[in-house]
C-alpha positions in Angstrom: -22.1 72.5 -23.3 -23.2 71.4 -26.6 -26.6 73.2 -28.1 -29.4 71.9 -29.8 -28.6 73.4 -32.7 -24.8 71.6 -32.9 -26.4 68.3 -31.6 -28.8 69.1 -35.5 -25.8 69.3 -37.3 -24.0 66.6 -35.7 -26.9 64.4 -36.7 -27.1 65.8 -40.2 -23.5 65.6 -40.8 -23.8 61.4 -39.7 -26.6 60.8 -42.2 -24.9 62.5 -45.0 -21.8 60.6 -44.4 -24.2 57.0 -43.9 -25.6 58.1 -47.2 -22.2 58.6 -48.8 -21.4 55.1 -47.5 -24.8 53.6 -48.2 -24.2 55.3 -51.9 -20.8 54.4 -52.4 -21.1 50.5 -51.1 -23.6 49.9 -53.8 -21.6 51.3 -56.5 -18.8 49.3 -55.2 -20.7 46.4 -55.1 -22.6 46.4 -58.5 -19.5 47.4 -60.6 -17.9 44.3 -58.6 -20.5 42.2 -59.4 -20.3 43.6 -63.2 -16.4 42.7 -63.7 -16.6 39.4 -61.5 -20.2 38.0 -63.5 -19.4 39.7 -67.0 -15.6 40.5 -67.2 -15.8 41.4 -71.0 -18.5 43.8 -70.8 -17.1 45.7 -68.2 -13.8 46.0 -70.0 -15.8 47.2 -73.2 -18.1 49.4 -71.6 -16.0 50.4 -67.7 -12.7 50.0 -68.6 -11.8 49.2 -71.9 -7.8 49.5 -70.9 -5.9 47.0 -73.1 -4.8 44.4 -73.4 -8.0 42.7 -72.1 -7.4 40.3 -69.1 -10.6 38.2 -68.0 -8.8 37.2 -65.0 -7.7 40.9 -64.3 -10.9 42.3 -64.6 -12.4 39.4 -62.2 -9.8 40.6 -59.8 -10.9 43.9 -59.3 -14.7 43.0 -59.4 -13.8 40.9 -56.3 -12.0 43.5 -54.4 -14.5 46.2 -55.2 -17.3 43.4 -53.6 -14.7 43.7 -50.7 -14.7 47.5 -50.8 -18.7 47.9 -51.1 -19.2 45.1 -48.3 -17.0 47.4 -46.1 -18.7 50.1 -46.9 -22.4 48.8 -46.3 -21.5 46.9 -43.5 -19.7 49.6 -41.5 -23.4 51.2 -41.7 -25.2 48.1 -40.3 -23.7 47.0 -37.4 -21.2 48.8 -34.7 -18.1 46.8 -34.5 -15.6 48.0 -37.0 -13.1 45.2 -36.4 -16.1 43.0 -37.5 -17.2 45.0 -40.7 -13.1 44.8 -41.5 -13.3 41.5 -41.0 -16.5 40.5 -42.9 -16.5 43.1 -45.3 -12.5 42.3 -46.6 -13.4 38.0 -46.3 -16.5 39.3 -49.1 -13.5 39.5 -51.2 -11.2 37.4 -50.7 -13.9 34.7 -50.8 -14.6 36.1 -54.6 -11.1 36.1 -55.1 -10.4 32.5 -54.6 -13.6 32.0 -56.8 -11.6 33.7 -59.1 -8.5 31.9 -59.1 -10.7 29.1 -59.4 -13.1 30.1 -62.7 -9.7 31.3 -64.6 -7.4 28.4 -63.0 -7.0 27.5 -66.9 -5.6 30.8 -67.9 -2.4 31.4 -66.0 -0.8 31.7 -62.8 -0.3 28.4 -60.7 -3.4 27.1 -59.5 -1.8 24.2 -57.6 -0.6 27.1 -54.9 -2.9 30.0 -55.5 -6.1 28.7 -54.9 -5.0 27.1 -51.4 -3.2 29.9 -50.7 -5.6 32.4 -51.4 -8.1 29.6 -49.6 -6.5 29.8 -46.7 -6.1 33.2 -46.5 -10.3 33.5 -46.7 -11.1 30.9 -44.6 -8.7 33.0 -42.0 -10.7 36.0 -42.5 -14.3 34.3 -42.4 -13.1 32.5 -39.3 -12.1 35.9 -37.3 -14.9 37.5 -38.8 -17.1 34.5 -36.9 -15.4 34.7 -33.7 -15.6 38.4 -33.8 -19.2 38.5 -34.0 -19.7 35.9 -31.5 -17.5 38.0 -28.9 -19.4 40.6 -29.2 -22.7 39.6 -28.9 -21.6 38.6 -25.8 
């Protein structure tokens, strides 16, 4: 039998870890939006690790947008499949955007960006069937 006392903590314990989550997903998200909007001054003021790669640090702005949009939506709503889902098309949607912005600075655009595409458009597609299902 559980006691009022362990049902307190139990709901303590949840809000500090939503809080942690909450916390976390917008650090996540702002320093993604910081290296994804302004690649050079993150790498002069976050992460000044040479040699400096525009492209690089637009990489890992878009993944941490993934990361943060896990994070925050895992709080918001109760499917985890769906936050996954949502949360991990978030960045590959930025990373295509990427690929795009920087398509004159390396790499080969002609199979990367409809790869990458295709791979986004897969995860934005489950993520829309998912939430469909189960809203049912």
């Amino acid at each position: 039998m559980t006691t009022g006392s362990e049902v307190a903590g139990a709901q303590r314990a949840e809000r500090l870890v939503r809080l942690v989550a909450v916390g976390v997903g917008l650090v996540f998200t702002g320093a993604g939006l910081w290296a994804f909007v302004a690649p050079s001054s993150f790498f002069e003021n976050a992460a000044a690790f040479e040699p400096y790669n525009a492209h690089l640090i637009r990489d890992i702005g878009a993944f941490q947008l993934g990361l943060g949009a896990v994070l925050l939506l895992g709080v918001w709503v109760r499917d985890a499949l769906f936050a996954a889902l949502a949360g991990v098309a978030v960045g590959a949607v930025a990373h295509v955007v990427a690929h795009i912005v920087d398509r004159h600075a390396g790499g080969q655009p002609t199979v990367d960006i409809p790869m990458f595409g295709l791979l986004a458009g897969l995860l934005v597609a489950a993520a829309v069937v998912r939430a469909r299902l189960v809203q049912d």
